[in-house]
C-alpha positions in Angstrom: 26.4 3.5 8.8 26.0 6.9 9.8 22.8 7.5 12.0 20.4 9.9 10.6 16.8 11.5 11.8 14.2 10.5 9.9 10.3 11.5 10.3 7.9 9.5 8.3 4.7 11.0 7.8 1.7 9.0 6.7 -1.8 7.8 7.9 -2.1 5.2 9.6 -4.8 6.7 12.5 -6.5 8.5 9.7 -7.1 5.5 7.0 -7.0 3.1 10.5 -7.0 0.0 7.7 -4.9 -3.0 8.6 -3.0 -2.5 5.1 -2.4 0.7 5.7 -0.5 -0.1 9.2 1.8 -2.7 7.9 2.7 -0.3 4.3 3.9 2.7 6.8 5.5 0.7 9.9 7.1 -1.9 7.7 9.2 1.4 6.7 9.3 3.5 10.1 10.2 0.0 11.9 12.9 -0.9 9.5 14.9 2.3 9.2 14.7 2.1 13.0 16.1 -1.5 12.4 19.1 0.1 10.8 20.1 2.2 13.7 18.7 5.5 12.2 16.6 7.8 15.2 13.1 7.3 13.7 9.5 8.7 14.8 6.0 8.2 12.7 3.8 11.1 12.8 0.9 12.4 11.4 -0.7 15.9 11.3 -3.2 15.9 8.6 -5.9 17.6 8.7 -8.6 15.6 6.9 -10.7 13.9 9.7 -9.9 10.5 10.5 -12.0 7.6 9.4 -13.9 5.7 13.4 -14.7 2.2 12.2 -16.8 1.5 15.1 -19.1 4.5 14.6 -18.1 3.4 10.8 -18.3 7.2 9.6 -15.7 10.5 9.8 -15.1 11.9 12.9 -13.9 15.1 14.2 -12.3 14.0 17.2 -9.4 11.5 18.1 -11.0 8.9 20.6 -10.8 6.0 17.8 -7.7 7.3 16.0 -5.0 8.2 18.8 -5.3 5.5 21.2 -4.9 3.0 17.9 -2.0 4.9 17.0 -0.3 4.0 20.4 -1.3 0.6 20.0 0.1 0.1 16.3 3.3 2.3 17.3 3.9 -0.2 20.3 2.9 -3.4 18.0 6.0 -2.5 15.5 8.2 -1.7 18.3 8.2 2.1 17.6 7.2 2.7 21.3 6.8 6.3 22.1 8.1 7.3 19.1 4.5 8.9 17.3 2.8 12.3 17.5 -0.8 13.0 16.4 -1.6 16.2 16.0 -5.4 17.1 15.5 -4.9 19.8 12.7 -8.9 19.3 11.7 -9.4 21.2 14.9 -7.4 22.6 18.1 -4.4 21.6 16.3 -3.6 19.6 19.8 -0.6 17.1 19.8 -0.7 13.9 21.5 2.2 11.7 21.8 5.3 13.6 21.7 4.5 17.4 22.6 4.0 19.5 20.3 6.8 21.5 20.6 9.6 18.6 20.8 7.9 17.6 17.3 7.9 20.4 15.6 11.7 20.7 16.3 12.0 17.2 15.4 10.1 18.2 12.2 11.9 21.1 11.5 15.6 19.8 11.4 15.5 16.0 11.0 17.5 14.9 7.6 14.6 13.7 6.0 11.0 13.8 6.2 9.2 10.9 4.4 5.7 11.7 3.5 4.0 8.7 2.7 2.0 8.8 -0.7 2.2 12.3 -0.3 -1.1 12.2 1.6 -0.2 15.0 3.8 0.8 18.9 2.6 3.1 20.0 5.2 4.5 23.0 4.5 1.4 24.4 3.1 -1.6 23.3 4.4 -0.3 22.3 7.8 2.0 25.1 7.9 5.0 23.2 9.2 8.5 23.2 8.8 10.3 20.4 7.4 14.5 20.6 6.0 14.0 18.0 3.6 10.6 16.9 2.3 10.4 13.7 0.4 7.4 12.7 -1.4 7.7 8.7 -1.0 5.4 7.5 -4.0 3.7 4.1 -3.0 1.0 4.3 -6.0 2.7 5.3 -9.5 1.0 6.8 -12.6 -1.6 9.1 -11.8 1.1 12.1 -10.1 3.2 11.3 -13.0 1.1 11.7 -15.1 -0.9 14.7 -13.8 2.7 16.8 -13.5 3.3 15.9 -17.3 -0.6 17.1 -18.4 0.2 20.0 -16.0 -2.6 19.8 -13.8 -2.1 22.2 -11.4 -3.1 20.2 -7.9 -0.5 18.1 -8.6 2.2 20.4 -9.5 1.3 22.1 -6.2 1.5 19.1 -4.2 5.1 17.9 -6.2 6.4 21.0 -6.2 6.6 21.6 -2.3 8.8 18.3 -2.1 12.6 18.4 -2.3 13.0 14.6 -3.5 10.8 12.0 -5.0 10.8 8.7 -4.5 8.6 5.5 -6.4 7.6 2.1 -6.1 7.3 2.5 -10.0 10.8 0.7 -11.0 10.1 0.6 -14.5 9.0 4.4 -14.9 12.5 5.8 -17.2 12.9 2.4 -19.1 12.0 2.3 -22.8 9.0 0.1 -22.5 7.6 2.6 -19.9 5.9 5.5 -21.2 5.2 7.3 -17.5 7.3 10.7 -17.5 9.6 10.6 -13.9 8.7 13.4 -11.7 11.4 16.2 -11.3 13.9 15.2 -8.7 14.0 11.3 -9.0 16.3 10.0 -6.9 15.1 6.1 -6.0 13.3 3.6 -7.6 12.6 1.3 -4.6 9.5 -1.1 -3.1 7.9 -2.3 0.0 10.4 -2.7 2.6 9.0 -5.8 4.8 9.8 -6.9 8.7 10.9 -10.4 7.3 10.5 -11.6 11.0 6.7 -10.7 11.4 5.5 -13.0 8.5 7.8 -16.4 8.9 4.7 -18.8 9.1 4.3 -22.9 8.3 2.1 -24.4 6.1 -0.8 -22.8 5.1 -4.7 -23.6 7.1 -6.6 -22.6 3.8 -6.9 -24.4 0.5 -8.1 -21.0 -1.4 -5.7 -18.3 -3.3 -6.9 -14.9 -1.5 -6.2 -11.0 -1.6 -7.4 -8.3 -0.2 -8.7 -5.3 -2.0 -11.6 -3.0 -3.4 -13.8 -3.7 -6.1 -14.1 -0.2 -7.2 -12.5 2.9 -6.6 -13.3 6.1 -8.7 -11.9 10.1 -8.9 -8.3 8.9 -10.3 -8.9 8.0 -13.8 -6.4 9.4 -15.7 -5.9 10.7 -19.8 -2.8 10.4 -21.4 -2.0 10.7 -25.1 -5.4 10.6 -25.8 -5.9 7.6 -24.1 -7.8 6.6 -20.5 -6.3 4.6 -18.4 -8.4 3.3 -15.0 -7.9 3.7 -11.7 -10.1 0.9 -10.1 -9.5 -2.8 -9.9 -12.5 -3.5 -11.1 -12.0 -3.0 -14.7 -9.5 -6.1 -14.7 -10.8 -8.4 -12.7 -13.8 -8.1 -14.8 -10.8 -9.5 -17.8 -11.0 -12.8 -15.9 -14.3 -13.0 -14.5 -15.0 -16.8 -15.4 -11.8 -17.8 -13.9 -13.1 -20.0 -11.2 -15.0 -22.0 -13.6 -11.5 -22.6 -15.6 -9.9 -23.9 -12.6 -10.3 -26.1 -9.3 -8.2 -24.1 -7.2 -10.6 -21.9 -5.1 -10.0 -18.2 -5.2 -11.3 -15.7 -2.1 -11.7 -12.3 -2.8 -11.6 -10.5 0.5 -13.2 -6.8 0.4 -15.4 -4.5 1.1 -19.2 -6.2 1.1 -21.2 -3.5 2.6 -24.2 -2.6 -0.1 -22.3 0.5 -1.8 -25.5 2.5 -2.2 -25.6 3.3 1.4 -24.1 6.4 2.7 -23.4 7.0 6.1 -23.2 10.8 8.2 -20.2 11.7 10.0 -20.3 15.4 11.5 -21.4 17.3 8.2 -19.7 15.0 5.7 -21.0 11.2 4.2 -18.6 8.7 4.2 -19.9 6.3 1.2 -20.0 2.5 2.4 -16.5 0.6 0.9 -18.9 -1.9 -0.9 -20.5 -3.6 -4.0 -23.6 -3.5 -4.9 -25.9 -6.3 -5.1 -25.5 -7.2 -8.8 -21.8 -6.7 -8.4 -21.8 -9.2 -5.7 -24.0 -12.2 -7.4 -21.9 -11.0 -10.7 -19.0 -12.5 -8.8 -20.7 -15.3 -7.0 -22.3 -17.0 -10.4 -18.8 -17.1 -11.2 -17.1 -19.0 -8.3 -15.6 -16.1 -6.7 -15.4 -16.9 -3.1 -16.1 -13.9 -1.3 -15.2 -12.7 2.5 -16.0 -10.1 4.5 -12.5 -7.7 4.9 -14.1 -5.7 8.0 -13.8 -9.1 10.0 -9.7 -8.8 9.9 -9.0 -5.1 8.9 -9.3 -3.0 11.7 -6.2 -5.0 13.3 -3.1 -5.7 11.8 -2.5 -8.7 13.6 -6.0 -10.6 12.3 -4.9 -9.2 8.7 -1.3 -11.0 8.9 -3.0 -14.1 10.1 -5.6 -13.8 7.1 -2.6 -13.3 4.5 -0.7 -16.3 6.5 -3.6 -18.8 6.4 -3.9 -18.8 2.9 -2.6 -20.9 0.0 -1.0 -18.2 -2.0 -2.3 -15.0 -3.5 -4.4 -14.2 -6.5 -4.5 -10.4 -7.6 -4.9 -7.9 -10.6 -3.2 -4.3 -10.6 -4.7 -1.6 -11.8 -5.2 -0.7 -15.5 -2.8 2.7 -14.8 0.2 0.3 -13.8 -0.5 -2.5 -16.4 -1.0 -0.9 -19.9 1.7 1.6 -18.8 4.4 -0.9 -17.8 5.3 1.0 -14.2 6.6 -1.5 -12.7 4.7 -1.3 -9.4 4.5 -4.4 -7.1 2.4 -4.5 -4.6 3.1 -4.1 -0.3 0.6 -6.4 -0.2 1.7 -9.2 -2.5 4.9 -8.5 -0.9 3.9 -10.0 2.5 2.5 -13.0 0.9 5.8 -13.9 -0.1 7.5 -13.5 2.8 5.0 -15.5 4.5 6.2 -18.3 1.8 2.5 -17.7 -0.4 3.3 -18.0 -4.3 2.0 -15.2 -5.8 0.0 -14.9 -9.2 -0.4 -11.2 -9.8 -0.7 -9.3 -13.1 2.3 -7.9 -15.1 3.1 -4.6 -14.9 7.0 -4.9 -15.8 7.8 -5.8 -12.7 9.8 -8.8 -14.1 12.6 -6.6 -14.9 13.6 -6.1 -11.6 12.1 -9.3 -9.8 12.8 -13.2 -10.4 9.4 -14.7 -12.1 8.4 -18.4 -12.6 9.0 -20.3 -9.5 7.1 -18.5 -5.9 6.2 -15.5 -8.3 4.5 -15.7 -11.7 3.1 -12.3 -13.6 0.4 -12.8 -16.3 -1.3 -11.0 -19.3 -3.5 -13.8 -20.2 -5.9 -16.2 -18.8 -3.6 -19.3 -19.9 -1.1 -17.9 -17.8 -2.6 -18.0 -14.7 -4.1 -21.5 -15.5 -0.4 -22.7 -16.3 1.0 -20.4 -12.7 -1.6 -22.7 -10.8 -1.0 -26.2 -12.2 2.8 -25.2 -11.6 2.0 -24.3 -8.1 0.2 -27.1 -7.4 3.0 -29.4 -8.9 5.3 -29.1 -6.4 3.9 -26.3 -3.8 6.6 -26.9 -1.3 9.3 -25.6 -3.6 7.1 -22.6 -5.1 6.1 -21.7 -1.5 10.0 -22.0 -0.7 10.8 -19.7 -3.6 8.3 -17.4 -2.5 9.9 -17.4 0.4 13.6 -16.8 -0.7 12.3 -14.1 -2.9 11.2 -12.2 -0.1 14.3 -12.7 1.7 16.4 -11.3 -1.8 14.7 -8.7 -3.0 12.5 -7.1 -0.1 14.0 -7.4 3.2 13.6 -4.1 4.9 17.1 -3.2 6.0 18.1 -4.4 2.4 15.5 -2.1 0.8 15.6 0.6 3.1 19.3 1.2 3.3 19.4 1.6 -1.0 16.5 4.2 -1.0 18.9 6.1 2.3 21.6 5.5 -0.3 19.9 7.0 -3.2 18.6 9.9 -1.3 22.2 10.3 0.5 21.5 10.0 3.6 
């Protein structure tokens, strides 16, 4: 295999959220896996989030010095640059000359969700710009309503790439985005999630209970953005089954808003109705600030549970994407059977032993009592799946082949 520059752009320091670190270094660390010459950086200029001052900041005291840390973690070394583009523009890491060269003429530039605009807002070079789609539906569909953010943001890309792997099928109504050239998913570090048998007796996941701004209307339909709206679906599902179920989130009171330097960060939260909504219902709840902040204490989190119980979002569901999550990814690969909602992802993945996708309620009743059957051989499967379908070099090396690179 020919050995090719590749800069991935995301951010990590920015959004410093233990999800977040394992989604972008899962893909800088494998491509560096395959032999490619690979560097992580980020340069955009919307102030990074402090959680221990838990509010926006204008400077990097929280965000760099994690950056090195994560970069080192994933075996990426010295291989990051920060620049601080919400201010001096000051590069730390690699110098800011070296990566702007690096920028300028690498073969491909991966920007991550397309969170960062970097030939026009950041003003910086890049050969080939790849806008590496993590979240389906709502670009899309934006570029099909011709919304004009989005076609900005699209438009300034080369090549597109999705974890939407249904999107051009006949049951799937999302339009592709010009220049589709991969259908891929969550590359993971197979390595960092081998584990034994599980400490917990509860199904977990880790998520939001509502998100808002990214609703979306499409033939004269809405379809939702927030998690919210399904797992309120299923809301008495603990009382239909024994198995325990831990939601891990968010559980700051979600009326509070906190100052950071002449912008309010709104507490990630639930309010208190939301919460005892949830409680009178079974739903375990935990506390996601205890094990977020490090990516290490969020792996061990994932690890010690049974399995994972999650919704998608209504975008990806009623609009058959095809999206899988990163996240229920790395429950399988740490051999956790996964109950998750379909989105078509069933085309593409093995279902009904270590994975099971539902529509209904009896479905996730019948995915436990087959789970807890025989929970060796669904947490093997689980296992095996990972192994098949989402190894990182595996992954990695069809999306390089796709693009080619």
């Amino acid at each position: 295999m020919k050995s090719s520059r590749i800069i991935v752009i995301g951010t990590v320091a920015s959004s410093p959220y233990a999800g977040m670190a394992w989604m972008h270094m899962q893909i800088a660390a494998g491509l560096l896996r395959l032999g490619h010459d690979v560097y992580y950086f980020e340069v955009t200029s919307t102030w990074p989030y402090d959680p221990m001052r838990q509010m926006k900041v204008n400077d990097s005291e929280y965000a760099v010095p994690y950056l090195a840390r994560v970069a080192e973690g994933f075996g990426l070394g010295d291989r990051w640059a920060f620049r601080r583009s919400y201010s001096d523009h000051q590069w730390f890491g690699i110098s800011g000359t070296k990566a702007e060269e690096l920028l300028e003429h690498a073969d491909a530039v991966l920007n991550i969700a397309g969170a960062t605009r970097v030939r026009t807002k950041e003003g910086l070079k890049a050969k080939r710009l790849v806008y590496y789609g993590t979240d389906p539906v709502y670009n899309e569909v934006g570029y099909a309503n011709g919304d004009r953010i989005v076609r900005r943001t699209i438009d300034q890309h080369d090549d597109f790439v999705t974890y939407g792997e249904n999107i051009g099928n006949p049951d799937c109504t999302i339009p592709p985005l010009p220049r589709l050239r991969s259908r891929t998913r969550q590359p993971v570090l197979l390595d960092c999630w081998k584990a034994g048998p599980p400490s917990k007796k509860e199904f977990t996941t880790v998520c939001n209970w509502k998100q808002e701004g990214r609703d979306i209307k499409f033939h004269g339909e809405t379809y939702f953005w927030s998690k919210h709206h399904e797992f309120l679906k299923f809301i008495d599902l603990p009382r239909r089954t024994n198995m325990p179920i831990e939601l891990a989130m968010g559980l700051a009171d979600a009326s509070v808003t906190r100052p950071g330097f002449g912008d309010l960060v709104p507490a990630v939260g639930m309010t208190a109705e939301e919460r005892l909504l949830l409680a009178s219902n079974g739903w375990r709840l935990a506390d996601a600030h205890t094990f977020s902040a490090d990516p290490w204490s969020y792996r061990d989190y994932i690890i010690s549970s049974r399995g994972e119980f999650s919704v998608a979002k209504d975008q990806n569901v009623r609009l058959r994407s095809g999206w899988f999550g990163e996240r229920s990814a790395c429950y399988l690969a740490a051999g956790r059977p996964v109950i998750t909602q379909d989105t078509g992802f069933g085309k593409v993945l093995p279902t009904g032993e270590g994975l099971f996708a539902f529509n209904t309620m009896d479905e996730i009743l019948a995915a436990f009592e087959a789970i807890n059957s025989d929970y060796e051989r669904h947490s093997r499967a689980a296992r095996e799946i990972a192994e098949e379908y989402f190894r990182a070099e595996k992954v990695l090396a069809k999306m390089l082949n796709d693009l080619g690179i």
